[in-house]
TORNU-845036 format. One record per residue (C-alpha): y, z, x; residue number from 1. Coordinates in Angstrom, 3 decimals, padded with zeros to 6 digits. Layout:
% residues N
c2	c3	c1	ropa
Y	Z	X	NUM
...
***
This chain:
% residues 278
c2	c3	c1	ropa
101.824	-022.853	005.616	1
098.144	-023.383	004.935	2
096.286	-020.530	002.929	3
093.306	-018.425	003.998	4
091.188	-020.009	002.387	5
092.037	-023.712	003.159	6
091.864	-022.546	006.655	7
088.469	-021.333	006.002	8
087.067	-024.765	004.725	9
088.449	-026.397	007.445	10
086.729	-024.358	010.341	11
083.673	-024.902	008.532	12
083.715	-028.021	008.168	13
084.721	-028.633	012.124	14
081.624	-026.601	012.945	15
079.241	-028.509	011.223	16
080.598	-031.831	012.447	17
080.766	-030.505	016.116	18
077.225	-028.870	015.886	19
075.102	-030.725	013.497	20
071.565	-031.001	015.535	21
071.628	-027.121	015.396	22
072.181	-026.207	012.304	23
069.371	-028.543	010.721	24
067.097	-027.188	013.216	25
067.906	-023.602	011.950	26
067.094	-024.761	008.311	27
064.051	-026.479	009.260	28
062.892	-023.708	010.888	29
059.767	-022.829	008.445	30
060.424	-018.335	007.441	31
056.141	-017.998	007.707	32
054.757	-016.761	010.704	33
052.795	-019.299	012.767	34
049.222	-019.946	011.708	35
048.066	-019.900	015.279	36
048.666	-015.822	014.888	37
045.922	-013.601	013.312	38
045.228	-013.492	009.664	39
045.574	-009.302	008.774	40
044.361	-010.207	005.311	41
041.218	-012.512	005.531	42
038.222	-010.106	006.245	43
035.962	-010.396	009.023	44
032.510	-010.847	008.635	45
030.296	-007.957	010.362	46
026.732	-008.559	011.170	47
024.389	-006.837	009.132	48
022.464	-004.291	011.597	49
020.379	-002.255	008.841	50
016.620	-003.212	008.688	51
014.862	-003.714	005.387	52
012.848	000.272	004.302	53
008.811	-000.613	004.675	54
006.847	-001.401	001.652	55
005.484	001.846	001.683	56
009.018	003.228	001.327	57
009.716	000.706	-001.205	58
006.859	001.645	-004.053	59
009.005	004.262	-006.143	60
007.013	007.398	-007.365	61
004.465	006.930	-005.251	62
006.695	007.066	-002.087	63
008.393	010.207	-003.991	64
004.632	011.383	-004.120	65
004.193	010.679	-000.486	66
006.926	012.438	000.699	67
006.770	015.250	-001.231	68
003.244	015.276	000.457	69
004.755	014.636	004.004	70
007.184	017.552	003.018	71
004.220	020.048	002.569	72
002.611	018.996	005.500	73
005.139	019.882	007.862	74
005.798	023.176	005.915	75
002.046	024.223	005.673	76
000.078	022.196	007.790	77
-003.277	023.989	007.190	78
-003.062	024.927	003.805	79
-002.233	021.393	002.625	80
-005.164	019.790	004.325	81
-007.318	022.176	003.262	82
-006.447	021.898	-000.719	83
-006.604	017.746	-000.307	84
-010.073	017.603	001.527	85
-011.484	020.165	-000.943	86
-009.672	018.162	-003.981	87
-011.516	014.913	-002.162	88
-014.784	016.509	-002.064	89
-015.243	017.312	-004.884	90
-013.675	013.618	-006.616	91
-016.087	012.107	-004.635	92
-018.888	014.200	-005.599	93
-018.263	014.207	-009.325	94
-018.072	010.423	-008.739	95
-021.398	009.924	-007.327	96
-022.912	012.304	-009.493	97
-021.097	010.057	-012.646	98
-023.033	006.952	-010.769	99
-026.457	008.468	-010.299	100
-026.731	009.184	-014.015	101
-028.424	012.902	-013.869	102
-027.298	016.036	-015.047	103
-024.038	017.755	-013.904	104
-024.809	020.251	-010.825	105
-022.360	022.305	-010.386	106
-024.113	023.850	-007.587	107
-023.545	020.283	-005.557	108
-020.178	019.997	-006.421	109
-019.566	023.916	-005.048	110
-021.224	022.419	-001.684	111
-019.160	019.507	-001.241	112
-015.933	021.841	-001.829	113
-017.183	024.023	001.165	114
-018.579	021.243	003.569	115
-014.785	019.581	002.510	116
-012.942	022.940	003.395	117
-014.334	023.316	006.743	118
-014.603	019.614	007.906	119
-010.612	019.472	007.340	120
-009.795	021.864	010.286	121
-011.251	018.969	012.813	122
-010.660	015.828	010.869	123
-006.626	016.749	010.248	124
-004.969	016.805	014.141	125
-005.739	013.218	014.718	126
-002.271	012.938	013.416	127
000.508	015.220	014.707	128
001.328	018.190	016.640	129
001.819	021.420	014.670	130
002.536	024.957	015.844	131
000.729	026.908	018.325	132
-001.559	028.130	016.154	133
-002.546	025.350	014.525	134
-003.217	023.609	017.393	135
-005.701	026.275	018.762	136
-007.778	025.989	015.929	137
-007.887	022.078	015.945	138
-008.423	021.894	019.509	139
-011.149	019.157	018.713	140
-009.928	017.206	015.924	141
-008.934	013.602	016.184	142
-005.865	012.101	015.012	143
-003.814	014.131	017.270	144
-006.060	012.838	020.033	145
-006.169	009.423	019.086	146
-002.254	009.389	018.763	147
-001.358	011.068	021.992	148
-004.474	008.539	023.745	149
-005.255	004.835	024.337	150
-001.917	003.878	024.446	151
-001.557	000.902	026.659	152
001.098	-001.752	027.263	153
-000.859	-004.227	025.220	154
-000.795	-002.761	021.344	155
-003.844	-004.809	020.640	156
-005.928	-003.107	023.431	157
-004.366	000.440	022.414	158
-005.339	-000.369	018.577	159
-008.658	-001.610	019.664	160
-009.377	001.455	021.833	161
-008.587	003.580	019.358	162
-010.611	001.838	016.483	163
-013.654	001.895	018.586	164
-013.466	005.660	019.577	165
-013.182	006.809	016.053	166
-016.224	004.831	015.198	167
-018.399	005.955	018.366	168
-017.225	009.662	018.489	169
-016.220	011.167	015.566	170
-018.752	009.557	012.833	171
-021.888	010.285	014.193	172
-020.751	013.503	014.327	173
-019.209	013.938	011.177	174
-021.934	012.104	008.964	175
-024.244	014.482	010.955	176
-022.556	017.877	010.618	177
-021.937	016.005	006.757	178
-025.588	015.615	005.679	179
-026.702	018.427	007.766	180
-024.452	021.263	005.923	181
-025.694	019.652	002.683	182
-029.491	020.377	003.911	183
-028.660	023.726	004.718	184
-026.445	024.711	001.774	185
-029.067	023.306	-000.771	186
-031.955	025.756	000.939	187
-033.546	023.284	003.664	188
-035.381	024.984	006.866	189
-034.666	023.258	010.111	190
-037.372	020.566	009.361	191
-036.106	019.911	006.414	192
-032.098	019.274	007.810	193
-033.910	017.114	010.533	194
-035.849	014.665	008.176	195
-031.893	014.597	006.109	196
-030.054	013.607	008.680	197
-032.702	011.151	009.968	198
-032.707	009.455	006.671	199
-029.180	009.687	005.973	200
-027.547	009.297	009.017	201
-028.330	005.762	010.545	202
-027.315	004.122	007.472	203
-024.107	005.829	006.995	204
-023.135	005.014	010.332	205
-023.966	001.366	009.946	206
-022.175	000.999	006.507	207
-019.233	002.727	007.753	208
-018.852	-000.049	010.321	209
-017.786	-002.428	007.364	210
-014.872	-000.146	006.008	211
-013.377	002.644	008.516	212
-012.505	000.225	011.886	213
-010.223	-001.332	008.719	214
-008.868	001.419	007.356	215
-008.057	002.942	011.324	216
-006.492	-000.210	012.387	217
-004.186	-000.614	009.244	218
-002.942	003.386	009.492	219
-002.509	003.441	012.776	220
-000.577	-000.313	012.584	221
001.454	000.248	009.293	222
001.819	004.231	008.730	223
003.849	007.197	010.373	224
001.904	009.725	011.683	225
002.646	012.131	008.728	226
001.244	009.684	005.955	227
-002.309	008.726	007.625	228
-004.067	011.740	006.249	229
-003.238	010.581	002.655	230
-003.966	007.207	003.170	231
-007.421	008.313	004.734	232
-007.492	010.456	002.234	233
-007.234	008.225	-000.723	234
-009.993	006.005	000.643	235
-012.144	008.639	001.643	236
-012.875	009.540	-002.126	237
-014.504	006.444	-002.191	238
-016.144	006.894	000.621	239
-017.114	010.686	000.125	240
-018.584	009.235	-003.128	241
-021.066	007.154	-001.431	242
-022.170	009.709	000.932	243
-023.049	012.023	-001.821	244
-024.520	009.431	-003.644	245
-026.917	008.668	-000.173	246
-027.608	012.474	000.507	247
-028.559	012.646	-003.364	248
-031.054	009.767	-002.557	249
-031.967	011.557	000.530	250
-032.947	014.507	-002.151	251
-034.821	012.804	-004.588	252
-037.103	011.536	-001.587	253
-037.697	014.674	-000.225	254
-038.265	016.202	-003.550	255
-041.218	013.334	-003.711	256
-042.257	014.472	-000.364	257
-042.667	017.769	-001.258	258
-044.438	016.811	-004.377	259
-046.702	015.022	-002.730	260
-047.749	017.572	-000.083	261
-048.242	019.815	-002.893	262
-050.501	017.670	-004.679	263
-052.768	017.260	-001.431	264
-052.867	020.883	-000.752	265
-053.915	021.508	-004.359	266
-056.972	018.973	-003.860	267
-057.515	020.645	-000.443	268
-057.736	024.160	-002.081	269
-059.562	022.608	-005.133	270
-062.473	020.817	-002.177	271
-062.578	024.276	-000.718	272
-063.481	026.149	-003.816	273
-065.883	023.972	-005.191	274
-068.499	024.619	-002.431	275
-067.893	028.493	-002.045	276
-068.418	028.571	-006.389	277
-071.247	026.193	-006.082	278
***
């Protein structure tokens, strides 16, 4: 009588003679999952969608500086363009009077801090819309205006639109009511203011040709709304400085003016007396 386990070994061994295709296909049968399946671990590559910051949010504490400035702006429109156009008066004027050589007048510099006060309530809504309030009293300033105009389908036309309206509308009028309030502030009568903004006007106009259509086309291009004002801003110093330095040239020839009319009304009143002591 045949044990257990002999009769064990003998049913396996009749299996795998009677079925030997199928049990070396079940060892070749590979344990991994098919490669045609997808891979959970590899990673898969995602586009990058994030677009590089602008330089001018790329320049460290100066972007801190013009944010902080931003910041302010939207907080207290007003105030803040006040305080920078009185600060850039009065840079520019202690510039030009630096350049001209002279003594310090302090009496100048008080001017330019006045003029600067009241020509930031029109220069400052070129550039965005504020509160009620603010908007009243800027009703005829003209960044807001240019922003909110001129915009066409073609971005060159809009640009060029725009550049060319700052230059024809608010400059002559600016450089006028500029030169004029200096006139007036320093003593001038109404002759007087006339012959300053005759002699000071035209050229300012002309010169500003070579520097603002730049400066307009490169803000309005390059900048947010919020950071045009100090970008103006920064140039206008220089520019400030050279109108201060023109009206100061403007003074110095009427001073010689009036020096000379003096002088002939002396000999006039010199020719009259001679006779009537004679």
């Amino acid at each position: 009588m045949a044990t257990p386990l002999l009769r064990a070994a003998l049913r396996r061994h009749f299996v795998s003679a009677r079925f030997p295709r199928i049990q070396r296909r079940l060892q070749s049968t590979p344990s991994k999952p098919s490669s045609s399946g997808p891979k959970s671990e590899e990673s898969i590559p995602v586009p990058s969608t994030v677009a590089p910051l602008p330089l001018w949010q790329r320049l460290g504490p100066l972007t801190a500086a013009a944010q902080g400035y931003a910041r302010s702006q939207k907080k207290r429109p007003l105030t803040t363009q006040v305080v920078t156009a009185v600060v850039i008066y009065i840079a520019a004027d202690l510039s030009a009077q630096y350049v001209s050589g002279n003594e310090y007048d302090p009496a100048r510099t008080a001017r330019n801090a006045v003029i600067g006060a009241v020509a930031a309530i029109p220069n400052y809504k070129w550039y965005a819309s504020r509160p009620a309030y603010v908007d009243v009293l800027l009703t005829m300033s003209r960044f807001i205006f240019l922003s909110h105009n001129f915009n066409y389908s073609s971005r060159i036309l809009s640009l060029a639109t725009k550049v060319v309206v700052s230059q024809i509308c608010f400059t002559p009028i600016f450089n006028t009511f500029f030169f004029g309030s200096q006139a007036i502030l320093s003593g001038e009568n109404l002759e007087g203011t006339v012959e300053r903004v005759k002699d000071t006007v035209p050229t300012s106009i002309v010169n500003s040709c070579k520097l603002w259509p730049v400066v307009t086309a490169f803000s309005f291009t390059f900048l947010p709304l919020d950071y045009r004002p100090l970008f103006h801003g920064v140039v206008a110093v220089g520019w400030q400085t050279y109108l201060s330095f023109l009206n100061r040239q403007a003074e110095m020839k009427e001073a010689l003016r009036h020096e000379a009319v003096g002088h002939v009304d002396e000999k006039q009143a010199v020719t009259y007396a001679v006779p009537q002591a004679a």
